[in-house]
PyMOL Python script that loads the backbone (N, CA, C, O; Angstrom):
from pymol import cmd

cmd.read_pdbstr("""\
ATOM      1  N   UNK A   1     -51.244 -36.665  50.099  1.00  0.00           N
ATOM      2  CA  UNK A   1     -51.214 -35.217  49.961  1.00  0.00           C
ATOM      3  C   UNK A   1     -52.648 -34.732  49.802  1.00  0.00           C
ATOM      4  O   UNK A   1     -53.382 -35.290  48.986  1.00  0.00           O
ATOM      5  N   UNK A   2     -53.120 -33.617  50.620  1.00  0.00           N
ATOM      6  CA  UNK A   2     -54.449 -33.625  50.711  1.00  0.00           C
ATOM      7  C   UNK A   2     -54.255 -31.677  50.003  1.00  0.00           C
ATOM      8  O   UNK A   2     -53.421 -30.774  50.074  1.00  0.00           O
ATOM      9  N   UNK A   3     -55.324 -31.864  49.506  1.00  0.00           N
ATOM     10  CA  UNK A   3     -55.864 -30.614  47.747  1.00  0.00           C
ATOM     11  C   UNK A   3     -56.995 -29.968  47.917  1.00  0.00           C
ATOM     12  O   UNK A   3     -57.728 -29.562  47.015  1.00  0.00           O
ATOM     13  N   UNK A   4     -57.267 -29.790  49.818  1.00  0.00           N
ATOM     14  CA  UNK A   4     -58.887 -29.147  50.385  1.00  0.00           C
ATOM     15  C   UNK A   4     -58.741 -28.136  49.985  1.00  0.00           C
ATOM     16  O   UNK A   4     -57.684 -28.005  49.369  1.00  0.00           O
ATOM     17  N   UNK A   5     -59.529 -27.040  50.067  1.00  0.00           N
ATOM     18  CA  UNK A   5     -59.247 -25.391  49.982  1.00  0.00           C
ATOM     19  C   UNK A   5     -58.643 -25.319  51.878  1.00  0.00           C
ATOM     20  O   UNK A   5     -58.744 -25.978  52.913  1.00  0.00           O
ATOM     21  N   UNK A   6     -58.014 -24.049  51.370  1.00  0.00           N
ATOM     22  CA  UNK A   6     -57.676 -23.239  53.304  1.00  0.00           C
ATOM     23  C   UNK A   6     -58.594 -22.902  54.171  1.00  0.00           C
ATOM     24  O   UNK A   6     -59.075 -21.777  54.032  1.00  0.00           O
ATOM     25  N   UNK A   7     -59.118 -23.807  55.354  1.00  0.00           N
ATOM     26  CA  UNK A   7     -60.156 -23.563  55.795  1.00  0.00           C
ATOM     27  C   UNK A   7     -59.397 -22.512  57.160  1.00  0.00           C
ATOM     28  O   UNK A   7     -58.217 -22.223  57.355  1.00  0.00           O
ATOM     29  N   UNK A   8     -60.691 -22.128  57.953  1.00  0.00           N
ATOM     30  CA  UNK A   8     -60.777 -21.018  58.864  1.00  0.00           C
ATOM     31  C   UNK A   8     -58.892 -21.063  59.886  1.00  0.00           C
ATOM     32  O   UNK A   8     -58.045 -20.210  60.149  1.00  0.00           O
ATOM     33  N   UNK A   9     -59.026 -22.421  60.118  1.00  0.00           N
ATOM     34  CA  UNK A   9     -58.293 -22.570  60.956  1.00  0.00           C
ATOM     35  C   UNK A   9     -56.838 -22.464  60.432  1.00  0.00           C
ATOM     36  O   UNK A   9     -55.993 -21.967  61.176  1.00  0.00           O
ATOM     37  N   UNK A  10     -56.482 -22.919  59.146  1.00  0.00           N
ATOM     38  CA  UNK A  10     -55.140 -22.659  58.319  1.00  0.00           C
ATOM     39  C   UNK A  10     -54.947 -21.095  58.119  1.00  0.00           C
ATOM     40  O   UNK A  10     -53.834 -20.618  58.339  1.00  0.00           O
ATOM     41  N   UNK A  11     -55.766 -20.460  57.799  1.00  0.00           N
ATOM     42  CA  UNK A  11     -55.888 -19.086  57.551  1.00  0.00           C
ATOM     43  C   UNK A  11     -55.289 -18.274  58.953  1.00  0.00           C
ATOM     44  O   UNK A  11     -54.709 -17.197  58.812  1.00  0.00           O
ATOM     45  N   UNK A  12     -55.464 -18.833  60.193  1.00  0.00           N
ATOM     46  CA  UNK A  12     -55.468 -18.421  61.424  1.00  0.00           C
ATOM     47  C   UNK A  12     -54.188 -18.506  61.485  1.00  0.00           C
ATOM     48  O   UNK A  12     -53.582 -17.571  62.008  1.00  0.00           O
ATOM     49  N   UNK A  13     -53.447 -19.659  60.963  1.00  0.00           N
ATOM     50  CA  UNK A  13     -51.625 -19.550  61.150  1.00  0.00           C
ATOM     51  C   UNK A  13     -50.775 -18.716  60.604  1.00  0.00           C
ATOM     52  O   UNK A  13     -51.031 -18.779  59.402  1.00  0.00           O
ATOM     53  N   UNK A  14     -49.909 -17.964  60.762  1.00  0.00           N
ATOM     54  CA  UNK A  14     -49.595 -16.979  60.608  1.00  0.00           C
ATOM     55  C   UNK A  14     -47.955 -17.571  60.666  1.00  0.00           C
ATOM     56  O   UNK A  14     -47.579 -18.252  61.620  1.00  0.00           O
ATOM     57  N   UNK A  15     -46.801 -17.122  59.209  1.00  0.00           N
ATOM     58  CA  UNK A  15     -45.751 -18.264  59.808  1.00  0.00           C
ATOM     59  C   UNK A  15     -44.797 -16.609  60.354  1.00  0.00           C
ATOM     60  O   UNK A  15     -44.855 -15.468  59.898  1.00  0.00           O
ATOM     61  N   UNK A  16     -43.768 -17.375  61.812  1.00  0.00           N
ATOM     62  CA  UNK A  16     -43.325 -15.674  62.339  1.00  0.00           C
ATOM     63  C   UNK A  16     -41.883 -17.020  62.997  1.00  0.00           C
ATOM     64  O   UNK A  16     -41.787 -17.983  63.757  1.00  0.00           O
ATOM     65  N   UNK A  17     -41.041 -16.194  62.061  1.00  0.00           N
ATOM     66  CA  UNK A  17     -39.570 -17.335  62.585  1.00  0.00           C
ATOM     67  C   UNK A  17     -39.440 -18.360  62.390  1.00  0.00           C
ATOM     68  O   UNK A  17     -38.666 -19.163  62.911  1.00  0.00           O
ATOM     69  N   UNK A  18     -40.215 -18.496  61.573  1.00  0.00           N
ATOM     70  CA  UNK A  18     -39.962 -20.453  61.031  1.00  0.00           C
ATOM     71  C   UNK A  18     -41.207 -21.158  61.605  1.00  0.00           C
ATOM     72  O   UNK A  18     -41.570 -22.170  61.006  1.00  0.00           O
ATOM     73  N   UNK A  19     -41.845 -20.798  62.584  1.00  0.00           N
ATOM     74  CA  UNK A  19     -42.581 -21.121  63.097  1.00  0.00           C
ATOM     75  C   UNK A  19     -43.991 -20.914  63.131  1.00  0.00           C
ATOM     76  O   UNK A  19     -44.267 -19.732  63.335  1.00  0.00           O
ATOM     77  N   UNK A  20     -44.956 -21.650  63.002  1.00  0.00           N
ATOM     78  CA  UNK A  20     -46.738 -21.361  62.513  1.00  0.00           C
ATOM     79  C   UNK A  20     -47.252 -20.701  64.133  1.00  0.00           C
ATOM     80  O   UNK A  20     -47.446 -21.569  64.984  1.00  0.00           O
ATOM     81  N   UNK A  21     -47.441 -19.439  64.508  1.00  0.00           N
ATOM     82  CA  UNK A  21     -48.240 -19.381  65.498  1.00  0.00           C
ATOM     83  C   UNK A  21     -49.180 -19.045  65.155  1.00  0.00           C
ATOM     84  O   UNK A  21     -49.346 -18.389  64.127  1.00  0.00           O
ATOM     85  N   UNK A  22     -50.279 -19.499  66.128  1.00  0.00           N
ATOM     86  CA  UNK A  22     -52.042 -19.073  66.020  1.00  0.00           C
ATOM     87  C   UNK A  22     -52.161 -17.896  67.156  1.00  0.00           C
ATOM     88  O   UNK A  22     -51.996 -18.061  68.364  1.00  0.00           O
ATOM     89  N   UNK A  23     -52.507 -16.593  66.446  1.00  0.00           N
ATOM     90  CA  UNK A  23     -52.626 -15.229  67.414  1.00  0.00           C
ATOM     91  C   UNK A  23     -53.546 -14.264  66.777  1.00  0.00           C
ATOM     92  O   UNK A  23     -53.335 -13.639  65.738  1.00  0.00           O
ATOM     93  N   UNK A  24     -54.606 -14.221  67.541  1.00  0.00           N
ATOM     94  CA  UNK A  24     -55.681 -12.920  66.841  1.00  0.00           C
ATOM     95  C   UNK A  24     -55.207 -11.905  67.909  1.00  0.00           C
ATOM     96  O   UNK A  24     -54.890 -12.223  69.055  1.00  0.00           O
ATOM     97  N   UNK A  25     -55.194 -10.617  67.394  1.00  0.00           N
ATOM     98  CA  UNK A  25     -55.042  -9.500  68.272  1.00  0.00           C
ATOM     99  C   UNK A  25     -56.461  -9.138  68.473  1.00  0.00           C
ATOM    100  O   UNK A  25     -56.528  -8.306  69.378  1.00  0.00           O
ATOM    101  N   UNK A  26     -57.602  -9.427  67.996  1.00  0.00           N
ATOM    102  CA  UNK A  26     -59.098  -9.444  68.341  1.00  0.00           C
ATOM    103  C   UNK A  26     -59.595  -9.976  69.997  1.00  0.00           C
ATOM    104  O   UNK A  26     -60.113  -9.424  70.968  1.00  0.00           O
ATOM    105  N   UNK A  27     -59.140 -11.260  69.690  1.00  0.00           N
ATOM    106  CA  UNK A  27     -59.088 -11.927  71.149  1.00  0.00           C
ATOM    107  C   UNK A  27     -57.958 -12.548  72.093  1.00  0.00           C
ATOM    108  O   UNK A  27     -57.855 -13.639  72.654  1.00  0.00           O
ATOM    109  N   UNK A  28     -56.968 -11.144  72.023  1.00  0.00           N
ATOM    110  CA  UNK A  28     -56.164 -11.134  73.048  1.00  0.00           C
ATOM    111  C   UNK A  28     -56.563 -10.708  74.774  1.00  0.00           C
ATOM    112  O   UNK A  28     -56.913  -9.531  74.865  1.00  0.00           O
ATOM    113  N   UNK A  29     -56.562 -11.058  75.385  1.00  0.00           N
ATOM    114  CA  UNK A  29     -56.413 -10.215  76.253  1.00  0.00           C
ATOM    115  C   UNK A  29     -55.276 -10.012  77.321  1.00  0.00           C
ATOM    116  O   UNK A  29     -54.228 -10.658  77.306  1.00  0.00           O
ATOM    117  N   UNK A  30     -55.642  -8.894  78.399  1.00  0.00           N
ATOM    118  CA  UNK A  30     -54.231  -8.863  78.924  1.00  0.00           C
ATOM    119  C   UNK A  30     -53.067  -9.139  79.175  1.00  0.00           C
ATOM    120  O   UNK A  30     -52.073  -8.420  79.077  1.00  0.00           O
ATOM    121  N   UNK A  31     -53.217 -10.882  79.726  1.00  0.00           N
ATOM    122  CA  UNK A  31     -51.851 -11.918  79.402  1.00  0.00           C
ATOM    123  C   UNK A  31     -50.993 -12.115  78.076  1.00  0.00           C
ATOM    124  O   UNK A  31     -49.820 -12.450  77.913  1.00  0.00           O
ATOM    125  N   UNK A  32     -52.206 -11.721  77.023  1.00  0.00           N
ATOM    126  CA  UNK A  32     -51.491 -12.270  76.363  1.00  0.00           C
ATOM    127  C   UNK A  32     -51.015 -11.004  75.135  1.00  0.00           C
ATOM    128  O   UNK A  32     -50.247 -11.273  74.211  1.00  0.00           O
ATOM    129  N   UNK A  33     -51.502  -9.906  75.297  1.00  0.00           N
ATOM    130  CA  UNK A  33     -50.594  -8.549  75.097  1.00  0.00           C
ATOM    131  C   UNK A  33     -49.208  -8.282  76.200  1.00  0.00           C
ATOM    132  O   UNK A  33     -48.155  -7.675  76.005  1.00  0.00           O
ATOM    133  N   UNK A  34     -49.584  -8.817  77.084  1.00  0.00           N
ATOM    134  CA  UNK A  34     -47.944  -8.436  78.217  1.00  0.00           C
ATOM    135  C   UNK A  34     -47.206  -9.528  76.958  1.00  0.00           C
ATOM    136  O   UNK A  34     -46.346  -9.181  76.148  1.00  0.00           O
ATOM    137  N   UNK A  35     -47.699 -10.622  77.058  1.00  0.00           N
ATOM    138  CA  UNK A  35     -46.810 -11.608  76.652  1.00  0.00           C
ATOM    139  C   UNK A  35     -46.011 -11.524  75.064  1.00  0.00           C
ATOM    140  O   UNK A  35     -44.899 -11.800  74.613  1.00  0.00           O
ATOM    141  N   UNK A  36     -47.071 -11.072  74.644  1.00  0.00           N
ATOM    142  CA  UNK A  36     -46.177 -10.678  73.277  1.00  0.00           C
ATOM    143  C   UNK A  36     -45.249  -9.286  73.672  1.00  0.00           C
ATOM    144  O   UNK A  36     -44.175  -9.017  73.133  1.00  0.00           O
ATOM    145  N   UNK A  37     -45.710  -8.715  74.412  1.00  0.00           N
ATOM    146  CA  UNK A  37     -44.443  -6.989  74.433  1.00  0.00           C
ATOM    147  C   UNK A  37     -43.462  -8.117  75.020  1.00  0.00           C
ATOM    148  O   UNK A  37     -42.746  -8.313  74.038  1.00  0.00           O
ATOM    149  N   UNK A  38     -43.134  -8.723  75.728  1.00  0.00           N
ATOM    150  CA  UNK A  38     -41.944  -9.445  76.649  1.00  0.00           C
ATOM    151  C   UNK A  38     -41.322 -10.104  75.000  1.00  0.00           C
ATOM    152  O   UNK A  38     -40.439  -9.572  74.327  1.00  0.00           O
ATOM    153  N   UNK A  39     -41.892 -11.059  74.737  1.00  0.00           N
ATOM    154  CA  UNK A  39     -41.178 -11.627  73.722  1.00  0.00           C
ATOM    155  C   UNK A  39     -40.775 -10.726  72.103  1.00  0.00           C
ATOM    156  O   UNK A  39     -39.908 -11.156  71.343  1.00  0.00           O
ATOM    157  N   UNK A  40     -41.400  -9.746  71.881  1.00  0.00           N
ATOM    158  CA  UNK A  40     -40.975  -8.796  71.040  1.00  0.00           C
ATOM    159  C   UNK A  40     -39.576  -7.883  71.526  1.00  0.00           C
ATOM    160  O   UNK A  40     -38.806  -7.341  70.733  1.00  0.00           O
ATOM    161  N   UNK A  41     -39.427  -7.851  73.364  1.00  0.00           N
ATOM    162  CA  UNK A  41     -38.773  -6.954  73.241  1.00  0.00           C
ATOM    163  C   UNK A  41     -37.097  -8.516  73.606  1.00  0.00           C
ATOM    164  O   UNK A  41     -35.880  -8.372  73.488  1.00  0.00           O
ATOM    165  N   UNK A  42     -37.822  -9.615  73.981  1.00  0.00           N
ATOM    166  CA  UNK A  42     -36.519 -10.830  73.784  1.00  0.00           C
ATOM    167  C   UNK A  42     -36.112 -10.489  72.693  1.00  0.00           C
ATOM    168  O   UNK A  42     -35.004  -9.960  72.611  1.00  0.00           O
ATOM    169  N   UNK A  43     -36.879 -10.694  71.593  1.00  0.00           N
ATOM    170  CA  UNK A  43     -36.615 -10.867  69.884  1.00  0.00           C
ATOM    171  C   UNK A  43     -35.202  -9.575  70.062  1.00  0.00           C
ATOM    172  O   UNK A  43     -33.994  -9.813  70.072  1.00  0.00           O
ATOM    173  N   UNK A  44     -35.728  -8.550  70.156  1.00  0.00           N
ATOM    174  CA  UNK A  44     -34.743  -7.852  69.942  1.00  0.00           C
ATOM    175  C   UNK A  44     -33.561  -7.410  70.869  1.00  0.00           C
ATOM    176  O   UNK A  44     -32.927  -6.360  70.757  1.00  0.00           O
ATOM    177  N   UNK A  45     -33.390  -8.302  71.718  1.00  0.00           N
ATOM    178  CA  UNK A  45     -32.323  -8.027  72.669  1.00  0.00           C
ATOM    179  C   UNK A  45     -31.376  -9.386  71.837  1.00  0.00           C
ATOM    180  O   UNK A  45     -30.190  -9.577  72.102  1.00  0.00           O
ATOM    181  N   UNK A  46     -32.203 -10.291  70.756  1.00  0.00           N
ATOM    182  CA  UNK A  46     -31.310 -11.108  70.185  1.00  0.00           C
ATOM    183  C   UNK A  46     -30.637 -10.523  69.126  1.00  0.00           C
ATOM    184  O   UNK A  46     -29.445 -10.779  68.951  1.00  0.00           O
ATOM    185  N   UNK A  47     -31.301  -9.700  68.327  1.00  0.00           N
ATOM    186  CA  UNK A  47     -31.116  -9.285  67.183  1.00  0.00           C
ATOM    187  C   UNK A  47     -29.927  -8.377  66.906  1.00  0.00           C
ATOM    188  O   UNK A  47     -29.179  -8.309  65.931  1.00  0.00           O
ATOM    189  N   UNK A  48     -29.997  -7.380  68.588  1.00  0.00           N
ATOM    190  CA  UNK A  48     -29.232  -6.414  68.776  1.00  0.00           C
ATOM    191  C   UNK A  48     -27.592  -7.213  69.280  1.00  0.00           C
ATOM    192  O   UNK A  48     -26.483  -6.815  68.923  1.00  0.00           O
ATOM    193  N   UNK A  49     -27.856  -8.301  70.103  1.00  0.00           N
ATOM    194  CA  UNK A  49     -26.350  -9.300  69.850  1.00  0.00           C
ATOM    195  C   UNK A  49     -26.066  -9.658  69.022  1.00  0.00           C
ATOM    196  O   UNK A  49     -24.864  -9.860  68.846  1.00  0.00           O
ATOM    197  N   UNK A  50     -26.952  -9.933  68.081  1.00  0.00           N
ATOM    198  CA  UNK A  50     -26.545 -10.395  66.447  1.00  0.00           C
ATOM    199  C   UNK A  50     -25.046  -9.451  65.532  1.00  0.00           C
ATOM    200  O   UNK A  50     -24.066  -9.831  64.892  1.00  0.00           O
ATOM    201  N   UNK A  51     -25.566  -8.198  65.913  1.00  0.00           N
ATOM    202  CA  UNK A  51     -24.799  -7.175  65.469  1.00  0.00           C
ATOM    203  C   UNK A  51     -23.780  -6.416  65.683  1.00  0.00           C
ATOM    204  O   UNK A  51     -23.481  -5.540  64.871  1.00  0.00           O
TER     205      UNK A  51
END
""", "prot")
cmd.dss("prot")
cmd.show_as("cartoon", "prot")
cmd.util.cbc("prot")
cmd.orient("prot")
C-alpha cells in the first residue's frame, strides 16, 4: 500500500460512473467536445429508459 501525496496525474482523474476518466476541458479540442456532447446525450437517452 503506497502513502505518496496526490501527484499531478491522480488529481487529473476525475471518478464519472464508476469509472476514473482523464479529461481537461482546457485541452479539448474539436473531437473531443463532439465526443463528449454524443456521449452526454447516450447518458441520457439511458436514463430517460430508466424511467
Amino acid at each position: 500500500m503506497s502513502y505518496k501525496s496526490e501527484g499531478p496525474e491522480e488529481k487529473a482523474l476525475k471518478e464519472a460512473d464508476g469509472r476514473y476518466v482523464e479529461y481537461s476541458e482546457e485541452l479539448a479540442d474539436t473531437d473531443d467536445v463532439e465526443a463528449q456532447k454524443r456521449a452526454k446525450k447516450a447518458d441520457d437517452r439511458v436514463k430517460n429508459r430508466r424511467q
